[in-house]
C-alpha positions, -999 to +999 in steps of 0.1 A: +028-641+297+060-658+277+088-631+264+091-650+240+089-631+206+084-641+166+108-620+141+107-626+104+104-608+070+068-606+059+055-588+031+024-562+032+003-544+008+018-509+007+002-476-013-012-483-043-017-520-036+015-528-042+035-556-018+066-549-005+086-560+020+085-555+059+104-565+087+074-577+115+083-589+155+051-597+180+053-613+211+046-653+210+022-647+237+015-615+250-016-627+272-036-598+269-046-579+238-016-550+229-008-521+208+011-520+175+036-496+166+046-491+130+086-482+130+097-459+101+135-460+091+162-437+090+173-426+056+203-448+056+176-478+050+160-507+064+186-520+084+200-543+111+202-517+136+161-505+130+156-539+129+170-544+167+145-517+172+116-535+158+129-561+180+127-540+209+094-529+208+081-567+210+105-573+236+084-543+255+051-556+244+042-540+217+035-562+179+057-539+156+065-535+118+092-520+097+078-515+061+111-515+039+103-480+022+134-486-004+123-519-018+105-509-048+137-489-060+160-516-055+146-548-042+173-575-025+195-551-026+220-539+005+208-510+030+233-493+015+228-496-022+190-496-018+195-461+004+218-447-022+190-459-052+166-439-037+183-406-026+191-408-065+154-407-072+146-380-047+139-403-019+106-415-008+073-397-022+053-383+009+020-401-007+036-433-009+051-429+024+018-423+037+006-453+014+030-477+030+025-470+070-014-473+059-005-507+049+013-515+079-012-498+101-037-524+088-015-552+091-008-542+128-049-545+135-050-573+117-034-597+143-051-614+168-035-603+191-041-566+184-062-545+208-070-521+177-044-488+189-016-477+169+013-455+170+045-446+148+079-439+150+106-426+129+141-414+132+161-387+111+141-388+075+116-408+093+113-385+120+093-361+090+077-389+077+064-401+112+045-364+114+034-366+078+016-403+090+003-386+119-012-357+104-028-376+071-039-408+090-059-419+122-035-430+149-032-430+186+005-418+192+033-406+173+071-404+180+095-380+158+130-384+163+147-357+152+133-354+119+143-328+098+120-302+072+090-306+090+100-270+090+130-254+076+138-253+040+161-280+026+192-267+023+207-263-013+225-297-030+201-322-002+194-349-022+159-354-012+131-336-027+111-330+005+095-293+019+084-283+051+049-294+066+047-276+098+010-261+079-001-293+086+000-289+122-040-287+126-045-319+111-026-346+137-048-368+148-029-382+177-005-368+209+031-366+194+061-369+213+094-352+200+133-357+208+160-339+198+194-332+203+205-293+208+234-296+191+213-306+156+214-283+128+186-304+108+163-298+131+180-272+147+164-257+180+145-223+163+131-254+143+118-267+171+107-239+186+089-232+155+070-265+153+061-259+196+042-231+184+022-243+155+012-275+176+005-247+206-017-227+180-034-258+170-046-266+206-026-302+199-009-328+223+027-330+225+061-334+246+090-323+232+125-330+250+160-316+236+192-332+252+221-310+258+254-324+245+233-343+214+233-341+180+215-356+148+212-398+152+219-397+191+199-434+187+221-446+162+241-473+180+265-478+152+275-445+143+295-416+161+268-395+170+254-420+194+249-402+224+241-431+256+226-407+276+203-392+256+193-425+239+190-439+269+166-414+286+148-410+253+139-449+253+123-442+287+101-416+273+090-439+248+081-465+264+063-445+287+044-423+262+031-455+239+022-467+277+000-439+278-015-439+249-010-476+232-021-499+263-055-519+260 
Protein backbone atom coordinates (compact mmCIF):
# COMPACT_ATOMS: atom_id res chain seq x y z
CA UNK A 1 0.00 0.00 0.00
CA UNK A 2 1.70 3.53 -1.23
CA UNK A 3 0.50 6.80 0.93
CA UNK A 4 0.77 8.33 -1.71
CA UNK A 5 -2.46 10.46 -2.53
CA UNK A 6 -4.02 12.29 -5.91
CA UNK A 7 -5.68 15.96 -5.02
CA UNK A 8 -7.11 18.06 -7.78
CA UNK A 9 -10.35 20.01 -8.70
CA UNK A 10 -12.83 17.86 -10.59
CA UNK A 11 -16.13 18.77 -11.51
CA UNK A 12 -19.41 16.48 -10.78
CA UNK A 13 -22.96 16.40 -11.82
CA UNK A 14 -24.74 18.11 -8.88
CA UNK A 15 -28.87 18.38 -8.38
CA UNK A 16 -30.63 18.94 -11.28
CA UNK A 17 -27.87 17.75 -13.53
CA UNK A 18 -26.08 20.60 -13.27
CA UNK A 19 -21.90 20.42 -13.03
CA UNK A 20 -20.25 22.12 -10.58
CA UNK A 21 -17.16 22.15 -9.09
CA UNK A 22 -15.56 19.79 -6.45
CA UNK A 23 -12.51 19.42 -4.69
CA UNK A 24 -11.67 15.31 -4.92
CA UNK A 25 -8.33 13.49 -3.01
CA UNK A 26 -8.01 9.34 -3.19
CA UNK A 27 -5.20 7.47 -2.30
CA UNK A 28 -2.82 6.53 -5.45
CA UNK A 29 -2.95 3.05 -4.27
CA UNK A 30 -4.86 2.10 -1.49
CA UNK A 31 -4.39 -1.78 -2.18
CA UNK A 32 -7.57 -2.91 -1.08
CA UNK A 33 -11.04 -1.67 -2.03
CA UNK A 34 -12.08 1.54 0.58
CA UNK A 35 -14.89 3.81 1.61
CA UNK A 36 -15.69 7.29 0.44
CA UNK A 37 -16.60 10.08 2.40
CA UNK A 38 -18.34 13.10 0.94
CA UNK A 39 -17.07 16.29 3.12
CA UNK A 40 -19.69 19.18 3.32
CA UNK A 41 -18.26 22.74 4.05
CA UNK A 42 -18.63 25.24 6.59
CA UNK A 43 -20.64 28.30 5.70
CA UNK A 44 -17.65 30.37 5.27
CA UNK A 45 -17.12 28.28 1.87
CA UNK A 46 -15.08 25.91 0.02
CA UNK A 47 -11.90 26.61 1.32
CA UNK A 48 -8.20 25.83 1.92
CA UNK A 49 -8.66 24.81 5.35
CA UNK A 50 -11.84 22.01 4.26
CA UNK A 51 -9.70 21.28 1.62
CA UNK A 52 -6.74 20.08 4.18
CA UNK A 53 -9.61 18.09 5.41
CA UNK A 54 -10.44 16.42 2.23
CA UNK A 55 -6.87 15.87 2.19
CA UNK A 56 -6.96 14.20 5.42
CA UNK A 57 -9.37 11.75 4.89
CA UNK A 58 -7.14 10.23 1.88
CA UNK A 59 -4.21 10.45 3.92
CA UNK A 60 -6.42 8.02 6.37
CA UNK A 61 -7.63 5.86 3.57
CA UNK A 62 -10.65 6.98 2.68
CA UNK A 63 -11.32 8.43 -1.42
CA UNK A 64 -13.07 11.92 -0.43
CA UNK A 65 -14.91 14.80 -2.12
CA UNK A 66 -15.77 18.38 -1.35
CA UNK A 67 -18.66 19.49 -3.70
CA UNK A 68 -18.18 23.44 -3.87
CA UNK A 69 -21.93 24.15 -2.79
CA UNK A 70 -21.34 28.19 -3.63
CA UNK A 71 -20.19 27.79 -7.17
CA UNK A 72 -23.34 28.24 -8.96
CA UNK A 73 -23.88 31.73 -7.13
CA UNK A 74 -20.58 32.92 -7.82
CA UNK A 75 -18.32 30.72 -9.85
CA UNK A 76 -14.23 31.53 -9.63
CA UNK A 77 -14.96 33.59 -7.20
CA UNK A 78 -12.95 33.87 -3.53
CA UNK A 79 -14.29 31.66 -0.44
CA UNK A 80 -15.03 34.75 0.79
CA UNK A 81 -17.05 36.54 -1.88
CA UNK A 82 -18.57 33.32 -3.05
CA UNK A 83 -19.75 32.78 0.87
CA UNK A 84 -21.03 36.26 1.14
CA UNK A 85 -23.00 35.79 -2.54
CA UNK A 86 -24.81 33.20 -1.13
CA UNK A 87 -25.75 34.15 2.48
CA UNK A 88 -27.22 37.09 0.25
CA UNK A 89 -29.44 34.60 -1.49
CA UNK A 90 -30.50 32.76 1.62
CA UNK A 91 -27.77 30.31 1.46
CA UNK A 92 -27.94 26.86 0.03
CA UNK A 93 -31.58 25.35 -0.78
CA UNK A 94 -31.93 22.05 1.35
CA UNK A 95 -33.06 20.19 -2.12
CA UNK A 96 -30.06 21.27 -3.91
CA UNK A 97 -27.94 20.48 -1.00
CA UNK A 98 -29.33 17.16 -1.01
CA UNK A 99 -28.96 17.28 -4.97
CA UNK A 100 -25.27 17.92 -4.76
CA UNK A 101 -24.00 15.23 -2.04
CA UNK A 102 -26.18 12.81 -4.39
CA UNK A 103 -23.83 13.68 -7.01
CA UNK A 104 -20.80 13.27 -5.06
CA UNK A 105 -22.11 10.13 -3.47
CA UNK A 106 -22.18 8.66 -7.00
CA UNK A 107 -19.01 10.00 -7.94
CA UNK A 108 -17.44 8.42 -4.75
CA UNK A 109 -18.92 4.70 -6.05
CA UNK A 110 -17.84 5.35 -9.14
CA UNK A 111 -14.08 4.82 -8.61
CA UNK A 112 -12.37 1.79 -8.93
CA UNK A 113 -11.22 1.76 -6.16
CA UNK A 114 -14.50 2.12 -4.22
CA UNK A 115 -15.78 -0.75 -2.09
CA UNK A 116 -19.41 0.73 -2.63
CA UNK A 117 -19.95 2.41 1.41
CA UNK A 118 -20.31 5.93 2.03
CA UNK A 119 -20.45 8.45 4.64
CA UNK A 120 -20.71 12.33 5.17
CA UNK A 121 -19.42 14.99 7.10
CA UNK A 122 -20.13 18.52 7.61
CA UNK A 123 -19.13 21.20 10.03
CA UNK A 124 -21.16 24.39 11.35
CA UNK A 125 -23.86 24.94 8.36
CA UNK A 126 -22.78 21.62 7.12
CA UNK A 127 -23.18 20.06 10.24
CA UNK A 128 -27.31 20.55 9.32
CA UNK A 129 -26.80 19.74 5.98
CA UNK A 130 -24.83 16.54 6.83
CA UNK A 131 -28.18 15.26 8.82
CA UNK A 132 -30.49 16.47 6.06
CA UNK A 133 -28.08 13.97 3.49
CA UNK A 134 -28.44 11.40 5.98
CA UNK A 135 -32.03 11.46 6.53
CA UNK A 136 -33.15 11.95 2.61
CA UNK A 137 -30.38 9.60 1.16
CA UNK A 138 -28.95 5.96 1.50
CA UNK A 139 -25.65 6.16 3.32
CA UNK A 140 -23.57 4.09 5.68
CA UNK A 141 -22.35 6.85 8.26
CA UNK A 142 -22.76 10.32 9.01
CA UNK A 143 -20.76 12.93 11.07
CA UNK A 144 -22.43 16.36 12.22
CA UNK A 145 -20.15 18.79 13.57
CA UNK A 146 -21.86 21.14 15.37
CA UNK A 147 -24.37 22.02 13.11
CA UNK A 148 -26.84 24.35 13.96
CA UNK A 149 -31.13 24.41 13.31
CA UNK A 150 -31.43 20.87 13.07
CA UNK A 151 -33.42 22.03 15.96
CA UNK A 152 -33.87 25.42 17.33
CA UNK A 153 -35.39 28.21 15.45
CA UNK A 154 -33.11 30.58 13.60
CA UNK A 155 -32.70 33.42 15.51
CA UNK A 156 -34.09 36.80 14.16
CA UNK A 157 -31.69 38.87 11.36
CA UNK A 158 -29.63 34.98 10.48
CA UNK A 159 -29.04 35.39 7.08
CA UNK A 160 -29.93 31.98 6.02
CA UNK A 161 -33.27 30.79 5.30
CA UNK A 162 -33.07 27.36 6.99
CA UNK A 163 -35.76 25.66 9.76
CA UNK A 164 -35.39 22.99 12.04
CA UNK A 165 -35.44 19.21 10.91
CA UNK A 166 -35.21 17.26 14.03
CA UNK A 167 -39.09 15.66 12.50
CA UNK A 168 -36.98 14.09 10.31
CA UNK A 169 -35.31 12.00 12.89
CA UNK A 170 -37.22 8.63 11.73
CA UNK A 171 -35.92 8.76 8.32
CA UNK A 172 -31.80 8.41 8.79
CA UNK A 173 -30.71 5.77 7.16
CA UNK A 174 -27.25 5.42 8.65
CA UNK A 175 -25.52 5.54 12.40
CA UNK A 176 -24.65 9.33 12.98
CA UNK A 177 -22.04 10.49 15.07
CA UNK A 178 -22.32 14.08 16.73
CA UNK A 179 -19.67 16.60 18.33
CA UNK A 180 -20.10 19.53 19.99
CA UNK A 181 -18.74 22.06 22.07
CA UNK A 182 -20.70 23.01 25.42
CA UNK A 183 -19.98 26.26 25.34
CA UNK A 184 -22.05 26.62 21.66
CA UNK A 185 -25.07 28.66 21.60
CA UNK A 186 -26.03 27.35 17.91
CA UNK A 187 -26.32 24.25 18.83
CA UNK A 188 -26.57 24.90 22.22
CA UNK A 189 -26.70 21.83 24.75
CA UNK A 190 -30.87 21.69 25.32
CA UNK A 191 -30.43 21.50 21.46
CA UNK A 192 -28.65 18.62 21.75
CA UNK A 193 -30.45 17.14 24.19
CA UNK A 194 -33.37 17.62 22.18
CA UNK A 195 -32.07 15.93 19.05
CA UNK A 196 -30.76 12.65 21.73
CA UNK A 197 -34.21 12.20 22.25
CA UNK A 198 -35.80 12.23 18.93
CA UNK A 199 -32.99 9.82 17.52
CA UNK A 200 -33.76 7.77 21.01
CA UNK A 201 -37.57 7.80 20.05
CA UNK A 202 -36.71 6.73 16.61
CA UNK A 203 -34.88 3.56 17.82
CA UNK A 204 -31.72 5.15 15.64
CA UNK A 205 -27.84 4.83 15.95
CA UNK A 206 -25.86 7.47 17.28
CA UNK A 207 -22.84 8.93 19.59
CA UNK A 208 -22.90 12.10 20.55
CA UNK A 209 -19.78 13.74 22.47
CA UNK A 210 -19.88 17.52 23.91
CA UNK A 211 -16.29 18.95 24.95
CA UNK A 212 -16.17 21.08 27.95
CA UNK A 213 -14.27 24.37 27.41
CA UNK A 214 -15.54 24.28 23.42
CA UNK A 215 -17.41 26.39 21.49
CA UNK A 216 -18.87 26.72 17.83
CA UNK A 217 -15.82 25.81 15.03
CA UNK A 218 -13.54 24.02 17.67
CA UNK A 219 -12.05 22.28 14.14
CA UNK A 220 -11.46 25.45 12.62
CA UNK A 221 -7.63 25.65 12.56
CA UNK A 222 -7.54 29.19 11.45
CA UNK A 223 -9.83 30.86 13.54
CA UNK A 224 -10.02 31.63 17.37
CA UNK A 225 -12.37 29.20 18.39
CA UNK A 226 -10.09 26.43 17.59
CA UNK A 227 -9.97 24.37 20.50
CA UNK A 228 -6.74 21.49 20.11
CA UNK A 229 -8.12 19.38 22.55
CA UNK A 230 -11.34 18.89 21.37
CA UNK A 231 -10.29 18.82 17.74
CA UNK A 232 -7.99 16.56 18.51
CA UNK A 233 -10.01 13.94 20.34
CA UNK A 234 -12.84 14.56 17.92
CA UNK A 235 -10.53 13.43 14.86
CA UNK A 236 -10.05 10.17 16.87
CA UNK A 237 -13.63 9.59 16.99
CA UNK A 238 -13.90 9.96 13.39
CA UNK A 239 -11.66 8.00 12.24
CA UNK A 240 -12.74 5.39 14.38
CA UNK A 241 -16.52 5.66 13.69
CA UNK A 242 -16.07 5.67 9.58
CA UNK A 243 -13.71 2.56 10.68
CA UNK A 244 -16.70 1.10 11.91
CA UNK A 245 -18.91 1.58 9.58
CA UNK A 246 -16.89 2.64 6.09
CA UNK A 247 -14.18 -0.33 6.02
CA UNK A 248 -14.56 -3.05 3.23
Amino acid sequence: MSDAFISETISITGHGGDEIEAYSARPVDPGREIGGVVVIHHMPGYDIQTKEITRRFAAEGYNAVMPNLYHRDAPGASPDDAAATARAKGGVPDDRLVGDVSGAVDYLKALPTANGKVGVIGYCSGGRQSFLSAVSLPLDAAVDCYGAFIVGEVPEGFPLKVGPIVDKAPQLSCPLLGLFGAEDKYPSPEHVAELEEALKAAGKTYEFHSYSGAGHSFFSVNRPAYNPEAATDGWEKILAFYGKYLAG
